[in-house]
C-alpha positions as CSV (number, residue, x, y, z in Angstrom):
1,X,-3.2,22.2,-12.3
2,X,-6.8,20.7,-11.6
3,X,-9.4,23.3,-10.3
4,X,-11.6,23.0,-7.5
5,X,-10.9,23.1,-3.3
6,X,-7.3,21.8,-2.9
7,X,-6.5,19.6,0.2
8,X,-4.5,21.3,2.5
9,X,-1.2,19.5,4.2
10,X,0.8,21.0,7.6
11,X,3.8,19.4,8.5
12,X,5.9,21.0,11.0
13,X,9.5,20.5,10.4
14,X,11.9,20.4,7.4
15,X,12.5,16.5,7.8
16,X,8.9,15.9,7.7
17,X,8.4,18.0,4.5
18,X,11.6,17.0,2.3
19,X,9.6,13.8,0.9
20,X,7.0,15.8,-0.7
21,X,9.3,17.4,-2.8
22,X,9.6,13.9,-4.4
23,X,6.2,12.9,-4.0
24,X,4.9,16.0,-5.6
25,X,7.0,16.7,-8.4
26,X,5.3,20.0,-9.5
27,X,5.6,21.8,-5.8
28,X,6.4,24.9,-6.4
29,X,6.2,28.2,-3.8
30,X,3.7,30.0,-2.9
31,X,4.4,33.9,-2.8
32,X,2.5,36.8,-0.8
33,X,1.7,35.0,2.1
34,X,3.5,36.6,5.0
35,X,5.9,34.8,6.6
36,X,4.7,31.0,6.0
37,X,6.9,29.0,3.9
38,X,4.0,27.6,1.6
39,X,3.8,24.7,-1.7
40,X,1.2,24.0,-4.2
41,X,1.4,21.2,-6.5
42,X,-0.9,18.4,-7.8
43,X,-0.3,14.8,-6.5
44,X,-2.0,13.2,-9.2
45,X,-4.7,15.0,-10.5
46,X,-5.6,16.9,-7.2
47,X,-4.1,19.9,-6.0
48,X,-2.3,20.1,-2.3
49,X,-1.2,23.0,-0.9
50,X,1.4,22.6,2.0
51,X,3.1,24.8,4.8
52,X,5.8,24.0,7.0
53,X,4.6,25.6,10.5
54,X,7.4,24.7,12.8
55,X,6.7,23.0,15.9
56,X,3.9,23.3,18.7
57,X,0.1,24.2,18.7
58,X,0.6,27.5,18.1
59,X,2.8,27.5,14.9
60,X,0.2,24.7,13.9
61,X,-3.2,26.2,14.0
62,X,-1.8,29.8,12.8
63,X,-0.5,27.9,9.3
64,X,-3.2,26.1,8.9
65,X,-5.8,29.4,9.6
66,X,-3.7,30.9,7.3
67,X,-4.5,28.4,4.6
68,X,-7.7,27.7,5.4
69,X,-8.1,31.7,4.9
70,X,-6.4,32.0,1.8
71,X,-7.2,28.7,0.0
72,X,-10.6,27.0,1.6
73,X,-9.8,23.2,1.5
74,X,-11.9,20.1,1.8
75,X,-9.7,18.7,3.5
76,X,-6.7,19.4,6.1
77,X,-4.1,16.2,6.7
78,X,-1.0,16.5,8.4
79,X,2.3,14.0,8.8
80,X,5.3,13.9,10.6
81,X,6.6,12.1,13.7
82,X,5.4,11.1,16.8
83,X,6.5,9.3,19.9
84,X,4.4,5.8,21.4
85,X,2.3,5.6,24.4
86,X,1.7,2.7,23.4
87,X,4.3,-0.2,24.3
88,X,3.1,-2.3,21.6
89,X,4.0,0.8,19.1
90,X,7.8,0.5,17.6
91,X,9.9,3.0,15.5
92,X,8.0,2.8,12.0
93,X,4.4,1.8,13.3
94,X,2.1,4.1,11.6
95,X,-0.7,5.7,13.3
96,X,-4.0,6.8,11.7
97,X,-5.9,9.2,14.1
98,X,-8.9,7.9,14.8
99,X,-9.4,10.5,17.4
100,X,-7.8,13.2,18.6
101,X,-7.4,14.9,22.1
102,X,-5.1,17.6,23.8
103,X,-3.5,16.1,26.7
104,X,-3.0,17.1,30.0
105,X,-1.2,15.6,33.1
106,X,-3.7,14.0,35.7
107,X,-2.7,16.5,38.5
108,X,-3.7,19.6,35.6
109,X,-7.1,17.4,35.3
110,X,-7.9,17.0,39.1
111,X,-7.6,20.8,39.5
112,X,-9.5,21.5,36.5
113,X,-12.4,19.9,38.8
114,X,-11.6,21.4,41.8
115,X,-11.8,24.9,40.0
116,X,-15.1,23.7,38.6
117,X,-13.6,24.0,34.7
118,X,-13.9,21.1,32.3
119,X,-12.1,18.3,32.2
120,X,-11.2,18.9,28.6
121,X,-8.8,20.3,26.6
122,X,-10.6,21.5,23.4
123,X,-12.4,24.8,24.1
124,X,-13.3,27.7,21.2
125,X,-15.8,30.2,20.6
126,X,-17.9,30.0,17.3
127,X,-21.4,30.9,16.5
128,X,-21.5,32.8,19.7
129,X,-21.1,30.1,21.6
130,X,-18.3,28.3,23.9
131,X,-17.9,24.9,22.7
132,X,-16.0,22.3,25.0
133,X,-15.9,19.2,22.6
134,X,-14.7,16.1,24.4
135,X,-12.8,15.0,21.7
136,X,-12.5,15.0,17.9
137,X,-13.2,11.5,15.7
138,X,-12.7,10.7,11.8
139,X,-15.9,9.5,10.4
140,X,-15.2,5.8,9.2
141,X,-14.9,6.1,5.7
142,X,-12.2,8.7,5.2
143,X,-10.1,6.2,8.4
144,X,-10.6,3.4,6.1
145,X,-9.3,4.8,3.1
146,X,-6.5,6.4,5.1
147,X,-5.8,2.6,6.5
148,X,-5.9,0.9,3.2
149,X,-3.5,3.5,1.9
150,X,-1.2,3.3,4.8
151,X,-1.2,-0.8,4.6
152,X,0.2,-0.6,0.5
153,X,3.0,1.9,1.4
154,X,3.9,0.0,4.3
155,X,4.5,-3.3,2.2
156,X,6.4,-1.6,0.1
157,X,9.0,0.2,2.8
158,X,10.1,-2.9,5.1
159,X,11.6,-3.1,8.4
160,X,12.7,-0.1,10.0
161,X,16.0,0.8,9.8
162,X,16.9,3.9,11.7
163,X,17.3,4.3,15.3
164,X,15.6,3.6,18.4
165,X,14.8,0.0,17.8
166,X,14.7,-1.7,21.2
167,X,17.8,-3.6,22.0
168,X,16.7,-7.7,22.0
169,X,13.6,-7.4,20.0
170,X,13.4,-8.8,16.3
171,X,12.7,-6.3,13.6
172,X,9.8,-6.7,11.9
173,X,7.6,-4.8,9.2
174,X,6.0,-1.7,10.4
175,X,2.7,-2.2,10.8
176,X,-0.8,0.8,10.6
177,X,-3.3,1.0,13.8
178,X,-5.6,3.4,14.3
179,X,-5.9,5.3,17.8
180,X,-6.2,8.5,19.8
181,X,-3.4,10.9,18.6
182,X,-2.9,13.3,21.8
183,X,-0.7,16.4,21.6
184,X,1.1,18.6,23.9
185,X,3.1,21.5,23.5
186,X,6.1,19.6,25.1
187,X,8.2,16.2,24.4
188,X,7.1,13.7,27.3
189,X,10.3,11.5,27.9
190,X,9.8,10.5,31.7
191,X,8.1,7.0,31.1
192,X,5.8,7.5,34.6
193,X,4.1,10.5,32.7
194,X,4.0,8.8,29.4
195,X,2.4,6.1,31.4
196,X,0.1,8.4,33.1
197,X,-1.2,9.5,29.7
198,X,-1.9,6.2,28.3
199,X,-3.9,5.4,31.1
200,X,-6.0,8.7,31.5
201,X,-6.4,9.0,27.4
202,X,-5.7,5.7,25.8
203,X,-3.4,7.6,23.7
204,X,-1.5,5.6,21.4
205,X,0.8,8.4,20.3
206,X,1.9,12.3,21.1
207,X,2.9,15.2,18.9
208,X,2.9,18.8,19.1
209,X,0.1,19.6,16.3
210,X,-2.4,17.2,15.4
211,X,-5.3,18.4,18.5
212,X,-5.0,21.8,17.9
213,X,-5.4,21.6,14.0
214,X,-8.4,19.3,15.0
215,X,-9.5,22.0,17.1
216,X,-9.1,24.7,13.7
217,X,-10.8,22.3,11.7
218,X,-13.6,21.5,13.9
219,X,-14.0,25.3,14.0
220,X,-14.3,25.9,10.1
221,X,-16.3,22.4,9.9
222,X,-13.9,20.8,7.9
223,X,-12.2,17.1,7.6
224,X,-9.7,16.2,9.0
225,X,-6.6,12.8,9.5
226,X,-3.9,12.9,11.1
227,X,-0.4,10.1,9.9
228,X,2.1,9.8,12.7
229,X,4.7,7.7,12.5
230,X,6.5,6.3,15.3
231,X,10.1,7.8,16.0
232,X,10.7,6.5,19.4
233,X,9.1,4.3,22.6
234,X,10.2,6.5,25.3
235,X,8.8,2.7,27.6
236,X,11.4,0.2,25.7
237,X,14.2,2.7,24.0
238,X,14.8,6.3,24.6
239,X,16.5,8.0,21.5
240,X,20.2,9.0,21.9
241,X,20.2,12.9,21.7
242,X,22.3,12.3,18.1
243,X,20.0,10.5,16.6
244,X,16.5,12.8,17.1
245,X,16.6,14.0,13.8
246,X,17.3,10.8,11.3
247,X,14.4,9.6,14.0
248,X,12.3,12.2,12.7
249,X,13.3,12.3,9.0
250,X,12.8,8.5,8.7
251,X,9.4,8.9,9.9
252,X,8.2,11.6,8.2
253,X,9.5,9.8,5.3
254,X,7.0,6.9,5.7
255,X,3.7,9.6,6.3
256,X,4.4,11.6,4.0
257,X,4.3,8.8,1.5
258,X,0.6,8.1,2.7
259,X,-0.5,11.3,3.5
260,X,0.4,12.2,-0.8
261,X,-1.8,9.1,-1.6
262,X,-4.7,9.8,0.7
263,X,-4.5,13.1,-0.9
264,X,-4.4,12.1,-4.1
265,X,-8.0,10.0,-4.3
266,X,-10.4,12.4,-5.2
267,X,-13.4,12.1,-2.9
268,X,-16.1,14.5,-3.0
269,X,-18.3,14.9,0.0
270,X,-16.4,14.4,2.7
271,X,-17.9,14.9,6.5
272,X,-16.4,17.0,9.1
273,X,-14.9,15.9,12.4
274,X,-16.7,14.2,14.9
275,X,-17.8,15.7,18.2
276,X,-17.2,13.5,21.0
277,X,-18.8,13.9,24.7
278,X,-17.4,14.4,27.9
C-alpha cells in the first residue's frame, strides 16, 4: 500500500458503496474505529480510505471528522445519488459540484432577515471566530480534472437504463455539468419547492451530505468535490416508491466509477475550498 496522506471517500448508503468493492479490489476493513463501518485500499497506486455514514448532515460530517481525525487526508470526495433541480438534468446526468450550499426554503430565508441572522446556511466556529461563508467553490483545476474524468466514464456506460426516465422523451447518453450541489436534511418531492430552490440557489441538484462535508472541510482547510448522479427529476418524473433503491444503486454505480479515478491521479498540492460572499 503506497504511503503518504490517503484521500478520504464518504458515501452514505450501501448502494452507493457496493461498486467500490469492484473498483478497489484490495478494500479491506478498518478495525478500532467505533461504530463507523470503514475501508482502505489503494485505487491504483494511491490509498482511499472510505466510510459509509448513512444518510443526512449529521451522519455525514461525524464520518468524515472521524476520518479526518484518524487518518488526515488531502483530499475528501464523496458519491452517491441525488435528485435534479434542474429540468434539463435526467436520471444518469452527472454532476460535478462546482459549488456547494445548504439550502433553505424562501420563507426560512425571509425570517432569517427579519430576525436580523444571516441569510446563509454555512456557519462554524474556528480560530475563535464565527465564520458565515456564503458558499463553498472547487478551485478550477481539481473541477477540471474531476470533469475530464467524469466525461471518459460516461462514454463508456451509455444510456440510462433504470427507472425514472420521463415518459415521451428519447434516451440519450448521460452527460457531466458542473453546478451548485445544495443539500438538505430532507427529500424535496413537491415540484413548487423544488422550484423554489432552483430559483433562490441555482441549484442544479440536492442531497443530504455534500454542504455539510463542505462545511467539515472548509473547517480543517482541506479539498474537497462532490459526484452526484441523477436518480430522479421530481419536475418531469417522480420515482415509483419500488423503484428508490435500483434509482439509487444505478447512480451510485456511475459516481463511484469517477470518484475511484479522480482518486486515483496523484496530485500533490491541492488548494482548499473556496470561500464565497454573501
Amino acid at each position: 500500500m503506497s504511503s503518504g496522506r490517503p484521500v478520504a471517500i464518504v458515501v452514505a448508503m450501501e448502494e452507493e458503496f457496493l461498486p467500490f468493492r469492484r473498483l478497489v479490489p484490495d478494500l479491506r476493513p478498518v478495525r478500532g474505529c467505533g461504530p463507523w463501518e470503514l475501508f482502505e485500499g489503494t485505487a491504483r497506486a494511491r490509498r482511499v480510505v472510505i466510510v459509509v455514514s448513512d444518510c443526512g448532515p449529521a451522519n455525514a460530517a461525524a464520518a468524515l471528522e472521524r476520518l479526518v481525525a484518524t487518518f488526515d487526508p488531502d483530499l475528501v470526495l464523496s458519491g452517491g445519488s441525488a435528485g435534479a433541480h434542474d429540468a434539463g438534468l435526467l436520471p444518469g446526468d452527472v454532476v460535478v459540484g462546482a459549488r456547494y450550499r445548504i439550502l433553505f426554503p424562501p420563507a426560512v430565508q425571509e425570517e432569517r432577515s427579519r430576525q436580523g441572522l444571516h441569510r446563509k446556511g454555512f456557519r462554524f466556529r474556528r480560530d475563535g471566530r464565527r465564520h458565515h461563508p456564503g458558499g463553498l467553490a472547487v478551485p478550477a483545476a481539481l473541477l477540471s480534472r474531476a470533469v475530464a474524468a467524469g466525461e471518459e466514464e460516461l462514454r463508456a456506460l451509455g444510456a440510462w437504463t433504470g427507472p425514472g426516465w420521463p415518459e415521451g422523451v428519447d434516451h440519450r447518453p448521460g452527460k457531466i455539468v458542473t453546478g451548485l450541489v445544495g443539500s438538505t436534511d430532507h427529500w424535496t418531492t413537491r415540484e413548487e419547492e423544488v422550484l423554489a430552490l432552483r430559483e433562490l440557489y441555482g441549484s442544479a441538484c440536492e442531497d443530504m451530505e455534500s454542504a455539510y462535508l463542505a462545511q467539515v472541510c472548509a473547517f480543517h482547510g482541506l479539498p474537497f468535490l462532490s459526484v452526484r448522479t441523477v436518480s430522479n427529476n421530481e419536475l418531469l418524473r417522480p420515482l415509483a416508491p419500488g423503484d428508490t433503491n435500483e434509482a439509487i444503486a444505478r447512480a451510485g454505480e456511475r459516481s463511484a466509477r469517477i470518484v475511484a479515478r479522480i482518486a486515483a491521479a496523484e496530485e500533490p498540492g491541492r488548494s482548499g475550498l473556496l470561500v464565497e460572499g454573501p
